[in-house]
C-alpha positions as CSV (number, residue, x, y, z in Angstrom):
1,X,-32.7,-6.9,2.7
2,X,-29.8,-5.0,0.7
3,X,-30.6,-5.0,-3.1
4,X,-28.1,-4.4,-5.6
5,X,-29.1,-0.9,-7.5
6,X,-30.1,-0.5,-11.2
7,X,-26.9,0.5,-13.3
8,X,-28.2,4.2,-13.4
9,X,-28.1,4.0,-10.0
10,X,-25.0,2.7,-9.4
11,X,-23.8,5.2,-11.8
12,X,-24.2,7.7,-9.6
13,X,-23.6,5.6,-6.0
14,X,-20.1,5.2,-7.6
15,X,-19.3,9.0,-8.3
16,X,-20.2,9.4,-4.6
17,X,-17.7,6.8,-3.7
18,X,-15.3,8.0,-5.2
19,X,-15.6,11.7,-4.8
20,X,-14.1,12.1,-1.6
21,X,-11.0,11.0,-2.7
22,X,-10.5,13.6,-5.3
23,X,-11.3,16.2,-2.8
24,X,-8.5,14.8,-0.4
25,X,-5.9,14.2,-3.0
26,X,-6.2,10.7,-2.7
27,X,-6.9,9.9,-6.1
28,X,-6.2,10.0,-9.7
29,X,-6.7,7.8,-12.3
30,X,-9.5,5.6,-13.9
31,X,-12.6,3.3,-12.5
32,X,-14.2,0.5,-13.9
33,X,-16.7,-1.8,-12.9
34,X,-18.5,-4.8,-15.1
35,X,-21.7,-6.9,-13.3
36,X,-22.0,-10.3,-15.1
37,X,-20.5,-8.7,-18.3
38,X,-21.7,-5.8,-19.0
39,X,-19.5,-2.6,-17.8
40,X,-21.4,-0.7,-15.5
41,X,-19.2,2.2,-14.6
42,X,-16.2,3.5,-16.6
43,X,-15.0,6.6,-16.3
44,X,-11.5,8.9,-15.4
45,X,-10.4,11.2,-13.3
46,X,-7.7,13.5,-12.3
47,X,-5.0,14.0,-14.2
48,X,-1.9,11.8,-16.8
49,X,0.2,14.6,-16.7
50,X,-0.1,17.4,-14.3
51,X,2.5,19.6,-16.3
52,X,0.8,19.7,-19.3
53,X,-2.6,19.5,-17.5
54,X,-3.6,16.4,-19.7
55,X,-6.5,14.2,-18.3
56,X,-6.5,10.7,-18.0
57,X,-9.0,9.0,-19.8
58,X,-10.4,5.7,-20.0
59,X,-7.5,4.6,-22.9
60,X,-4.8,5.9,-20.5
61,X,-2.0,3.3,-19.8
62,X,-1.1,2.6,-16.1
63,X,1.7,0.6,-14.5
64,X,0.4,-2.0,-12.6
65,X,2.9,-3.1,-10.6
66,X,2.1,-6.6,-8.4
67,X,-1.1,-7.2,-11.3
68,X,1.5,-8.5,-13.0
69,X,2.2,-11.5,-10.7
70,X,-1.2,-13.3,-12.1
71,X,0.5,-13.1,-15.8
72,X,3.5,-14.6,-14.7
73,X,0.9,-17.5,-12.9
74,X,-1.0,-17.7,-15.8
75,X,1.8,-18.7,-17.8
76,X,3.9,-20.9,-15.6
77,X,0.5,-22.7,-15.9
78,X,-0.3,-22.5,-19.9
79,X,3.1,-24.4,-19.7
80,X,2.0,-27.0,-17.2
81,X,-1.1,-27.7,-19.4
82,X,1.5,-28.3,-22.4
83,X,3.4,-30.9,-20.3
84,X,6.8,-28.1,-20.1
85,X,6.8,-28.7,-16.3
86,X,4.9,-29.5,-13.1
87,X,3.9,-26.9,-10.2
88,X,5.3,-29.7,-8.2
89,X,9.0,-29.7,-10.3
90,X,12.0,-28.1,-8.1
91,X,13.3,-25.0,-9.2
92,X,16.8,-27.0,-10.0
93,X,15.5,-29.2,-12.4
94,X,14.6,-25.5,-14.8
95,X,17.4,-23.3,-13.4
96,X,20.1,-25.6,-12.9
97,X,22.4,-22.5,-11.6
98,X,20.7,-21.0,-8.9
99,X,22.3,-21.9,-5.3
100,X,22.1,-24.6,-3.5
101,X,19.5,-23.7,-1.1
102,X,17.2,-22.8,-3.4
103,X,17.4,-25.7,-5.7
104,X,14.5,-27.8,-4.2
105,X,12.2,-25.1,-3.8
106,X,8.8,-26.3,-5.8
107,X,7.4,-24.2,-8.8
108,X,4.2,-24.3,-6.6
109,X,5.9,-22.5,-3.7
110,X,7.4,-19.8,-5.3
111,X,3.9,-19.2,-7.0
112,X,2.4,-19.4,-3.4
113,X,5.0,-16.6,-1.4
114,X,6.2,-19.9,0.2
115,X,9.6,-20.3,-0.7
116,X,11.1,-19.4,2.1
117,X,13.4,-17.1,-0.7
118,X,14.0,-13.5,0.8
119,X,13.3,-10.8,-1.5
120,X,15.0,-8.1,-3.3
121,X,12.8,-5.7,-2.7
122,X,13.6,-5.6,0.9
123,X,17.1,-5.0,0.2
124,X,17.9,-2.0,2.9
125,X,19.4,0.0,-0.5
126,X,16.9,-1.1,-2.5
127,X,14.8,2.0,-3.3
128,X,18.2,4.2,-2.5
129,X,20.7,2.1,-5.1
130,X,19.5,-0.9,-6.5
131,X,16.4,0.3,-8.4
132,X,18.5,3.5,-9.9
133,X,20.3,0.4,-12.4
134,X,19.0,-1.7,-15.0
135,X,20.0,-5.5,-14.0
136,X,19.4,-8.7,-16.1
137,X,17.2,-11.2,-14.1
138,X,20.0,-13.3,-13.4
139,X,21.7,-10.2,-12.0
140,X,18.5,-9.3,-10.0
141,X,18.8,-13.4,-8.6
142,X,21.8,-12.5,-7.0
143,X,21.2,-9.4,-4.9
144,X,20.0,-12.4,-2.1
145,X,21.5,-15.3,-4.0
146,X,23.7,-14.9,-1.1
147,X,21.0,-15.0,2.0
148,X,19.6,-17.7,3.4
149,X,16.3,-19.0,3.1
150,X,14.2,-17.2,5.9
151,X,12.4,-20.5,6.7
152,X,12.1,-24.0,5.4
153,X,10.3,-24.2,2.0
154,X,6.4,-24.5,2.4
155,X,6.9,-23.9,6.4
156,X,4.6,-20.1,5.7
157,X,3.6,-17.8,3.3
158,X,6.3,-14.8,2.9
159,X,5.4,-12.4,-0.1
160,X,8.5,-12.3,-2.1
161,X,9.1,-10.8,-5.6
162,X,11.9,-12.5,-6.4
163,X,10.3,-15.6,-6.3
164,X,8.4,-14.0,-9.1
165,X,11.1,-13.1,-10.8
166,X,12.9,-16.6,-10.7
167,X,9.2,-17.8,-12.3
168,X,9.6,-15.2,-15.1
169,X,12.9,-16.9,-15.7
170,X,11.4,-20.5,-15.7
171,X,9.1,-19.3,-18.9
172,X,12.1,-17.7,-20.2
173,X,13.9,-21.1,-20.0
174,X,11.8,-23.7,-21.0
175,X,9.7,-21.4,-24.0
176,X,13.3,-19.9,-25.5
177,X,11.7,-16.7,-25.8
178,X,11.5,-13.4,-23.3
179,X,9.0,-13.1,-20.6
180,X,8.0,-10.0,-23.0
181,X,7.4,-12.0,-25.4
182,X,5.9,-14.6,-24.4
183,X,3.2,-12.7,-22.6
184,X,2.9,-10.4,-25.8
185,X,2.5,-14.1,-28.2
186,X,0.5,-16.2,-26.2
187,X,-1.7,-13.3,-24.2
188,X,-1.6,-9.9,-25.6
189,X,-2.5,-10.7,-29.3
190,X,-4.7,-13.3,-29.1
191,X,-7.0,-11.5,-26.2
192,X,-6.6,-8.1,-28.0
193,X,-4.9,-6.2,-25.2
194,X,-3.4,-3.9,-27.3
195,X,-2.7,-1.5,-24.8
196,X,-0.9,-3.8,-22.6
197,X,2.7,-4.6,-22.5
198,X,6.5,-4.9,-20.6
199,X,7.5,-1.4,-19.8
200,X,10.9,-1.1,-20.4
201,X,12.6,2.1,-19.3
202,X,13.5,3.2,-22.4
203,X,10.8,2.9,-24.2
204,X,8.2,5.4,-25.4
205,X,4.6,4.3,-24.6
206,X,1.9,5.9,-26.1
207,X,-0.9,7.6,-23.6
208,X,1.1,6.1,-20.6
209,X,0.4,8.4,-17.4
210,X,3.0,10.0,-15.1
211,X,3.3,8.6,-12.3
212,X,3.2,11.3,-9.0
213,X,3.3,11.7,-5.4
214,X,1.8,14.4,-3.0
215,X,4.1,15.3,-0.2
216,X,3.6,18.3,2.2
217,X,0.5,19.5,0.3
218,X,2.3,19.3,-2.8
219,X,1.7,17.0,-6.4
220,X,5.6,15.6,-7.2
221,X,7.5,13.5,-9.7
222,X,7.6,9.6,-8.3
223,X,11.3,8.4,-7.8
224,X,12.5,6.8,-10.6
225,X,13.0,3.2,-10.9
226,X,14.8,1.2,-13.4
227,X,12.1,-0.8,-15.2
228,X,14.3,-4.0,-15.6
229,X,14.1,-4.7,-11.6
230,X,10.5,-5.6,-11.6
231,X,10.3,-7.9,-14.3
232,X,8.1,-10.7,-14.1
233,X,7.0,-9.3,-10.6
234,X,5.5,-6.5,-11.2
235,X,6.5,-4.9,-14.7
236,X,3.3,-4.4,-17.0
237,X,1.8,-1.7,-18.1
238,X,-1.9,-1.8,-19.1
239,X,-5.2,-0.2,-19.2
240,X,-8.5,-1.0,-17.1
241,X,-10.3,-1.7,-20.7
242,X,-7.6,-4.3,-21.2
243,X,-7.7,-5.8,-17.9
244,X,-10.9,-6.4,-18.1
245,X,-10.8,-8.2,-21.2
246,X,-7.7,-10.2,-19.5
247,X,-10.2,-11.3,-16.3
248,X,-13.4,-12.0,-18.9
249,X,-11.4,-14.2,-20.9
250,X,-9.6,-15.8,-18.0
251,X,-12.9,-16.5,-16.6
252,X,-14.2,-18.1,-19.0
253,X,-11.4,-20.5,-19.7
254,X,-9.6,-18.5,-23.3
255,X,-6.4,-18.1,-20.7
256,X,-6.2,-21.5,-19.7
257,X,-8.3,-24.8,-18.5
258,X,-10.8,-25.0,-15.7
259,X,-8.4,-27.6,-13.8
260,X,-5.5,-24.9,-14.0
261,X,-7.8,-21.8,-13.4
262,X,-9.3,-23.7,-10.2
263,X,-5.3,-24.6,-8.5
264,X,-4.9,-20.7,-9.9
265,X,-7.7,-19.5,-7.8
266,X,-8.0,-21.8,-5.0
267,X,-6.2,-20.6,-1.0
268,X,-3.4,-22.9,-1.1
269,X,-3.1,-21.2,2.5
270,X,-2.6,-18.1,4.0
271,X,-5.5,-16.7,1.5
272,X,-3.7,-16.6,-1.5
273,X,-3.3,-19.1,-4.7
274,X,-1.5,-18.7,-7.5
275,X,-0.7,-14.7,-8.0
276,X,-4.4,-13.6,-6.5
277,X,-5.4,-13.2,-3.0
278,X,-8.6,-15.2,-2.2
279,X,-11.1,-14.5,0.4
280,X,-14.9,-14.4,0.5
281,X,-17.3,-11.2,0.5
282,X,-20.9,-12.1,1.3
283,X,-20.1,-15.5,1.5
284,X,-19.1,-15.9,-2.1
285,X,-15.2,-16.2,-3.0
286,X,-13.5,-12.7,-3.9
287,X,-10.1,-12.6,-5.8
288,X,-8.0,-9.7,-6.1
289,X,-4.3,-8.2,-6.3
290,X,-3.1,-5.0,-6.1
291,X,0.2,-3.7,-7.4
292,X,2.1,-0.3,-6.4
293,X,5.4,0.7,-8.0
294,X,6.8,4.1,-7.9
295,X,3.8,6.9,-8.8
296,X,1.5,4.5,-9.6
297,X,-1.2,2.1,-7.7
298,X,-3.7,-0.5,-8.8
299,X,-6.1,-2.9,-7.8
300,X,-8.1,-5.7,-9.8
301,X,-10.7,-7.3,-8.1
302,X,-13.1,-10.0,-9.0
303,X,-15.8,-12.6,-7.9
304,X,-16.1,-15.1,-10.4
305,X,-18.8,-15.1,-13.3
306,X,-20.3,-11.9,-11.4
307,X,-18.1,-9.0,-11.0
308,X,-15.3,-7.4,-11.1
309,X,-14.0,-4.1,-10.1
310,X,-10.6,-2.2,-11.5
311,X,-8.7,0.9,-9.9
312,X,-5.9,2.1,-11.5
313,X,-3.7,5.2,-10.3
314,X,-1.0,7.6,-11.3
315,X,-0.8,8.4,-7.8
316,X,1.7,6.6,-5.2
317,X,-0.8,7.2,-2.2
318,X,-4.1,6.7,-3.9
319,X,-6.4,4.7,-1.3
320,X,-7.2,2.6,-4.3
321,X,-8.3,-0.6,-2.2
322,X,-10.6,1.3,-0.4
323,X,-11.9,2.3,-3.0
324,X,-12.4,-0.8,-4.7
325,X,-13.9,-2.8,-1.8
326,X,-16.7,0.1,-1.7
327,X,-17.1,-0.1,-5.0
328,X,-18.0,-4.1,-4.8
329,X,-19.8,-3.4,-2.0
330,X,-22.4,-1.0,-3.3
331,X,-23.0,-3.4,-6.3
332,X,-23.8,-5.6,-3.9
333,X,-25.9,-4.0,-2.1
334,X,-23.8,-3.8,1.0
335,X,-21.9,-0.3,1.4
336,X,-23.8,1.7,3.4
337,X,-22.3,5.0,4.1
338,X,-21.9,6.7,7.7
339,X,-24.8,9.2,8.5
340,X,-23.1,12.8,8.3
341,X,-24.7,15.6,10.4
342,X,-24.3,19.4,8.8
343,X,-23.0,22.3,11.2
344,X,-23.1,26.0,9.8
345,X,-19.8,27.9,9.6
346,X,-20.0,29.3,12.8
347,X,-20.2,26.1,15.1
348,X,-17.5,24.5,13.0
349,X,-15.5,27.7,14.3
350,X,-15.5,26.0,17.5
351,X,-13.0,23.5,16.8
352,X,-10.8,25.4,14.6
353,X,-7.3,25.5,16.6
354,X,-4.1,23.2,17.3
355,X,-3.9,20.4,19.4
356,X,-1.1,18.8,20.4
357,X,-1.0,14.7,20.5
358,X,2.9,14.4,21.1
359,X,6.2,16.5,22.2
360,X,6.4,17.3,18.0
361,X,3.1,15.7,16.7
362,X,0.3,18.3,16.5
363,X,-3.1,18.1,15.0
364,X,-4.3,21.2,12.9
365,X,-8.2,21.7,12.7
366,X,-9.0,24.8,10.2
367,X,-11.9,25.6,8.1
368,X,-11.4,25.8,3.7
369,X,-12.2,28.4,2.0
370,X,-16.2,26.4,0.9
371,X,-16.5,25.7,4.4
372,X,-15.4,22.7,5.7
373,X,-13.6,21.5,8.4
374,X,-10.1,20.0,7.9
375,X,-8.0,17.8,9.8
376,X,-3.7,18.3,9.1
377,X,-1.8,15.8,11.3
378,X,2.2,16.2,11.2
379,X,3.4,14.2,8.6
380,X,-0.3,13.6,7.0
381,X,-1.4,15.4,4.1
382,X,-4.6,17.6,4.7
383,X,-8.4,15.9,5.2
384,X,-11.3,16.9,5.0
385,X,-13.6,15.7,8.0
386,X,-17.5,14.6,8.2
387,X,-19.0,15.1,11.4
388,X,-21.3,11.7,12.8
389,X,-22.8,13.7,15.6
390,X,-22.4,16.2,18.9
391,X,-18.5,17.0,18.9
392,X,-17.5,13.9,16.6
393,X,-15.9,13.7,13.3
394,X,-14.6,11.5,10.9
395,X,-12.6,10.8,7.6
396,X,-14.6,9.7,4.2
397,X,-10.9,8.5,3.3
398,X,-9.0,7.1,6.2
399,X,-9.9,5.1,8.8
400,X,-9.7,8.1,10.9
401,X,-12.5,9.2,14.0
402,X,-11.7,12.7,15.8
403,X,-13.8,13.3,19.0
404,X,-13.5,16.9,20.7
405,X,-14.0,17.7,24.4
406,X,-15.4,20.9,26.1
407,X,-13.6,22.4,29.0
408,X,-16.2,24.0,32.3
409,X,-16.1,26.8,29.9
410,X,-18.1,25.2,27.4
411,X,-15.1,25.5,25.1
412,X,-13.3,23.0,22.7
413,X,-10.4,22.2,24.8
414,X,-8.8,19.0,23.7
415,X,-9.3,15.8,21.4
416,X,-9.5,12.2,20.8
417,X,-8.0,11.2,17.6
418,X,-8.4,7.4,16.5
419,X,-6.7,5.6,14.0
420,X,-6.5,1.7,12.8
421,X,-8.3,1.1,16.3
422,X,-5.4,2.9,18.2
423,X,-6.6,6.0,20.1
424,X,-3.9,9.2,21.1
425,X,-5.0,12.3,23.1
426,X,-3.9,15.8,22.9
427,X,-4.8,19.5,24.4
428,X,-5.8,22.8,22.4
429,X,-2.2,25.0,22.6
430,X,-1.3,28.5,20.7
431,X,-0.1,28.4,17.5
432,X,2.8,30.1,18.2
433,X,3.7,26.5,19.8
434,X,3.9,24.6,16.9
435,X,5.6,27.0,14.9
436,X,8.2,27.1,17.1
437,X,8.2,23.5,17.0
438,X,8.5,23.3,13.6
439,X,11.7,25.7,13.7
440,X,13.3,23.2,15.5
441,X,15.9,20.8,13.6
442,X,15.6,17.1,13.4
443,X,17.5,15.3,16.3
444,X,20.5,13.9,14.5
445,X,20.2,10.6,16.4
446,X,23.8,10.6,17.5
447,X,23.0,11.4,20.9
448,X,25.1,9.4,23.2
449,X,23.7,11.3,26.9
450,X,24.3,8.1,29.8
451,X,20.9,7.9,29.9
452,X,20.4,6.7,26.1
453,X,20.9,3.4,27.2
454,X,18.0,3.0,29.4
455,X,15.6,1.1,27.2
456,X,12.2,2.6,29.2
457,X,12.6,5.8,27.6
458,X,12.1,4.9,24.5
459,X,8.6,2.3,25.1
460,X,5.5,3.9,23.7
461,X,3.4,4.5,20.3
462,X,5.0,6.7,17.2
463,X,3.0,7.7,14.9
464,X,3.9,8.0,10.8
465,X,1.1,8.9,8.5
466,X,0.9,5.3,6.9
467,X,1.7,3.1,10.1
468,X,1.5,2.7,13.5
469,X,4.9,1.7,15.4
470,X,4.6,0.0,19.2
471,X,7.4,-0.2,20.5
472,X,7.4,-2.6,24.0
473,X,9.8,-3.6,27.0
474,X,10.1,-7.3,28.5
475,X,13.0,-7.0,31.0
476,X,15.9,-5.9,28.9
477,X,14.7,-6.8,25.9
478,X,13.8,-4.1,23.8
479,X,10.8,-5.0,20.7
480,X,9.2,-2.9,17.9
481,X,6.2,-3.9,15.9
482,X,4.8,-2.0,13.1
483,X,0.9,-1.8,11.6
484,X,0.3,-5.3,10.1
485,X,3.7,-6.6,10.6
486,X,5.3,-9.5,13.2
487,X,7.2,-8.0,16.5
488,X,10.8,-7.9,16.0
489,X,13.5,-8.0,18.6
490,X,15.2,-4.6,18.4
491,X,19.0,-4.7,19.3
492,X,21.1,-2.3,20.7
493,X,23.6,-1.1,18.2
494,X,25.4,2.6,19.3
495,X,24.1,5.9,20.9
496,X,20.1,5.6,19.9
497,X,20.5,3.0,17.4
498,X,19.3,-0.4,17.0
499,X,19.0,-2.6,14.8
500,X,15.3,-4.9,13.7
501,X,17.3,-8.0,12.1
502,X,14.6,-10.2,11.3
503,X,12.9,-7.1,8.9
504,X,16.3,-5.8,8.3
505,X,15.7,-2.5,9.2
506,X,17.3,0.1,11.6
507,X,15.6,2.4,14.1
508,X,17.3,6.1,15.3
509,X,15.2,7.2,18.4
510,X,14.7,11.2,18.3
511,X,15.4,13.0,21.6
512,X,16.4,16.2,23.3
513,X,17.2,17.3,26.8
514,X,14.1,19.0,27.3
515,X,11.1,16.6,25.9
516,X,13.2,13.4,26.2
517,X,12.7,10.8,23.3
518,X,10.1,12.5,20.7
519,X,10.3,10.7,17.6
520,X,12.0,7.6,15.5
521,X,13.7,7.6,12.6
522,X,13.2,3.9,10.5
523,X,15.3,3.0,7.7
524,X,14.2,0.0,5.8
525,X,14.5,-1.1,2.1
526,X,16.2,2.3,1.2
527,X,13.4,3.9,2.8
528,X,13.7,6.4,5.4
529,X,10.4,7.3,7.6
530,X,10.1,9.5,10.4
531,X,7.3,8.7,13.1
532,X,6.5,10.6,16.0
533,X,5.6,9.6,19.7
534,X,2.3,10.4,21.0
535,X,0.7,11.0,24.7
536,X,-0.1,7.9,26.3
537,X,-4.1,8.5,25.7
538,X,-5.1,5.5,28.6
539,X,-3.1,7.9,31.0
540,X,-4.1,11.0,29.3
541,X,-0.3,12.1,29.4
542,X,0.0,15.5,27.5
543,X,-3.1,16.9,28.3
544,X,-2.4,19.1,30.8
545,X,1.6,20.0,28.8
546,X,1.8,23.1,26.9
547,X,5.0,23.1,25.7
C-alpha cells in the first residue's frame, strides 16, 4: 500500500521532482503545494530577470494566462446567484450586437468551449500581427465576427478564447463596470489577493517576472504581446500565494454558493465545466487549468477539500504540467520514480557519437562536463538522459526512451529513439556529416520539379521538438494529423504547398534532388514550425544510409 509521506518528507520528495527540470532548462519559477490547508511545500527557483540576475521568489508575480478563464466563470456565476442572468440566457439577450449566428449561443456554452465560436487566437496572423496592437474587446469580437460557427452550438467541445472574451463582456455589460474592476471589487479585495490583478501593457507591476524562452541552447526575451488581446481569457497576473488563497476560499464557498461551485466544477462533457478541466486521480475528482501566454506558463491544480498543487513559470517551455501531476502524485503516495542504473565515464563513452534518424534530423549523444550523458535532437534543446538498464536510456523530463544497439563488433552502432509512443531509427555516422548538413540552406519550398505533384513522396512521420506530424495517403487524397489533434484533409495549393482548412494552417514540404522530401514547413496561427522526416523505424529505412 502507497502512503502519503510526512511533510518533511515530502519536502524533500518534491526538490527531487523538480530538480531535473532545472538541470534541463525546463524550468523556472515558483512551486507550491497545500495538503488539507496547510502549505506543504513553497519555494522558488530560477530566475525573474535573467539580465539583472534577480531570483524569483515566492512574492514574485506571474502571468497566468488560461488561469484566468476560472475568474471569468466565477463571475458570470456570482451574477447568476444575484438574478443578473441565467447560464442558460443566449448571448443576444446581453450583447444585443454581436452577429447573427452567434446570438443564440447559451452563456453555458461559451463557458463550456461549446459554442461552436472559432477563436481568435487561431487567426493564421495572430501571433505575427494581431497580438503586436492593443484592441478593445469589441474590436477583438470581430477578428471572427465574420467566420462561421465551426459546428452547431452544444454539438462538441472546441476550446475557444474568444468565447471567453465575449463572457468578460457579459460582466462588463450587465455590472456597468470593467472586467478589471470587477474582478479587483468583488474578488481581489475582499480575498486579499493583493498581488493579483489585469495586466495591462502599460502598466508597471511591482515584482512581476520576465517572461523568457530558451531556443538553440539559449535563455531569450518572449515575443511581445499586446495585453489587451487576452482579456477575460487569459489576462491576470498573480502570485502562487494568492492563488492559493483564491482556490481555499473558493472551496469553501467565500467565492460563491455550493449550488454554483458544483455546475462550476461538475464535466458538463468532454471533461471540462465551467473554466476547469475535471478528471479523477485515484478515483477521486481532480480539477485543474493551465494557462501559457508569451514567456510565461502555469498550472493550478486541485482535488477538493484535499489538495492542491500550483506551478507557475517565467519560462514559455517549462514542462510545468508534468510537474504538477508528479507533484500530486507523490502526496499521494503514487509517483514512483523509474529505477536509474549508474555507468562510470568510461562505458558512457560508448555511446557518445551522432546518429542519424532522418535525411536532416540527427541525434547528438555527448558527455557534460560532471559526467553525464546528453541527448541533442535537431530542433530540441539539450537533455540530460538516465539510463534504466543494459544499453537503455531515458529522459527525467520528456517522455523520451533511447535504446542503443551493438554492431558484431561489440560496438554502439545505431539507436532507437521513442517518443509519445512513436518509435524512429537511426545509424551512428561521422560528424563531419552533420555539419555539413547543417551548412545546408533551408529548402525554400517553391520547388515546382514534375514530380512535386506525386502525393507518395511526401507520406511519412516529421518530427518537431513539441509534436509529432503523420502525414497519410488514401488514394489521392492527401491527410496530415498532428500530436493530439483531429486528421485534416490537406489540399493541393501550388508547387509543395497545401493547405489544412479545417485547422487553417498551411504546410510547405522541404525537398532536394538528392534526399527527396526532408522536412515540412507548418504555418499556423502566425506560427511558423519546422519538422523534419524521419526513417521509417518498422522498415528500418536509414539504417544502412550514410549520407
Amino acid at each position: 500500500m502507497c502512503l502519503t509521506p510526512p511533510v518533511e518528507n515530502y519536502a524533500a520528495a518534491a526538490q527531487e521532482i523538480v530538480s531535473p527540470f532545472l538541470q534541463d532548462d525546463l524550468f523556472s519559477g515558483v512551486v507550491l503545494v497545500a495538503k488539507e490547508g496547510n502549505v506543504i511545500f513553497r519555494r522558488p527557483f530560477g530566475l525573474a530577470n535573467r539580465e539583472w540576475a534577480i531570483p524569483n521568489t515566492p512574492e514574485t508575480r506571474f502571468r497566468i494566462g488560461s488561469i484566468t478563464k476560472q475568474f471569468t466563470a466565477a463571475a458570470i456565476l456570482r451574477l447568476t446567484e444575484r438574478g443578473k442572468l441565467s447560464v442558460h440566457d443566449q448571448l443576444g439577450q446581453h450583447l444585443p450586437d454581436v452577429p447573427d449566428s452567434w446570438r443564440e449561443v447559451t452563456i453555458h456554452q461559451l463557458l463550456t468551449h461549446t459554442s461552436g465560436i472559432p477563436s481568435y487566437t487561431n487567426l493564421p496572423d495572430f501571433l505575427s500581427r494581431i497580438s503586436l496592437q492593443e484592441r478593445t474587446p469589441r474590436e477583438i469580437m470581430e477578428l471572427t465576427s465574420g467566420q462561421a460557427l465551426e459546428f452547431p452550438p452544444g454539438d462538441r467541445f472546441c476550446y475557444s478564447n474568444t468565447g471567453y472574451v465575449l463572457l468578460g463582456s457579459v460582466v462588463e455589460s450587465i455590472s456597468g463596470q470593467t472586467y478589471a474592476t470587477f474582478l479587483k471589487d468583488e474578488f481581489f479585495q475582499p480575498l486579499g489577493m493583493v498581488d493579483s490583478g489585469y495586466d495591462h501593457t502599460s502598466k508597471i507591476v511591482e515584482r512581476r517576472a520576465d517572461g523568457y524562452t530558451f531556443i538553440g541552447g539559449k535563455w531569450r526575451h518572449a515575443r511581445f504581446i499586446a495585453m489587451s488581446l487576452p482579456y477575460a481569457a487569459g489576462g491576470l497576473y498573480s502570485t502562487a500565494d494568492d492563488l492559493y488563497r483564491w482556490s481555499q476560499a473558493l472551496m469553501k464557498g467565500d467565492v460563491i454558493g455550493p449550488a454554483a461551485l458544483q455546475e462550476m466544477l461538475h464535466d458538463h462533457g468532454q471533461g471540462y465545466g465551467y473554466g476547469w478541466f475535471v478528471e479523477s486521480i485515484d478515483g477521486r475528482r481532480f480539477v485543474h487549468h493551465g494557462g501559457a501566454i508569451n514567456g510565461f506558463m502555469g498550472t493550478l491544480g486541485l482535488r477538493p477539500d484535499d489538495l492542491t498543487v500550483i506551478v507557475l513559470a517565467n519560462l514559455q517551455a517549462s514542462e510545468v504540467s508534468m510537474i504538477a501531476e508528479r507533484l500530486a502524485q507523490a502526496n499521494l503516495g503514487l509517483y514512483q520514480p523509474r529505477r536509474e542504473i549508474t555507468l562510470g565515464a568510461s562505458k558512457l563513452n560508448e555511446y557518445v557519437g551522432v546518429f542519424r534518424l532522418g535525411h536532416r534530423c540527427f541525434l547528438e549523444i555527448s558527455l557534460d562536463k560532471n559526467e553525464i550523458l546528453c541527448a541533442h535532437l535537431t530542433g530540441h534543446q539539450r537533455l540530460t538522459l538516465a539510463c534504466s538498464e543494459a544499453d537503455a536510456f531515458f529522459s527525467r523530463t520528456r517522455d523520451i526512451e533511447i535504446a542503443f544497439s551493438r554492431g558484431a563488433e561489440g560496438k554502439v552502432s545505431s539507436v532507437t529513439l521513442r517518443e509519445h509512443d512513436v518509435s524512429f531509427a537511426g545509424r551512428r555516422v561521422d560528424e563531419a556529416v552533420r555539419l555539413k548538413m547543417e551548412e545546408k540552406q533551408p529548402g525554400t519550398g517553391e520547388d515546382i520539379s514534375p514530380d512535386s505533384t506525386d502525393l507518395s513522396q511526401y507520406v511519412g512521420r516529421y518530427r518537431h521538438p513539441r509534436m509529432h506530424l503523420e502525414v497519410t495517403l488514401r488514394g489521392d487524397q492527401l491527410s496530415v494529423q498532428a500530436t493530439g489533434q483531429m486528421k485534416s484533409t490537406a489540399i493541393f495549393e501550388s508547387g509543395r504547398r497545401f493547405v489544412l482548412e479545417e485547422v487553417q494552417a498551411e504546410i510547405t514540404f522541404e525537398h532536394t534532388e538528392k534526399e527527396g522530401v526532408w522536412g515540412l514547413t507548418l504555418r499556423q496561427a502566425g506560427i511558423q514550425l519546422r519538422a523534419f522526416k524521419l526513417f521509417d523505424v518498422s522498415t528500418r529505412e536509414g539504417l544502412g544510409q550514410s549520407c
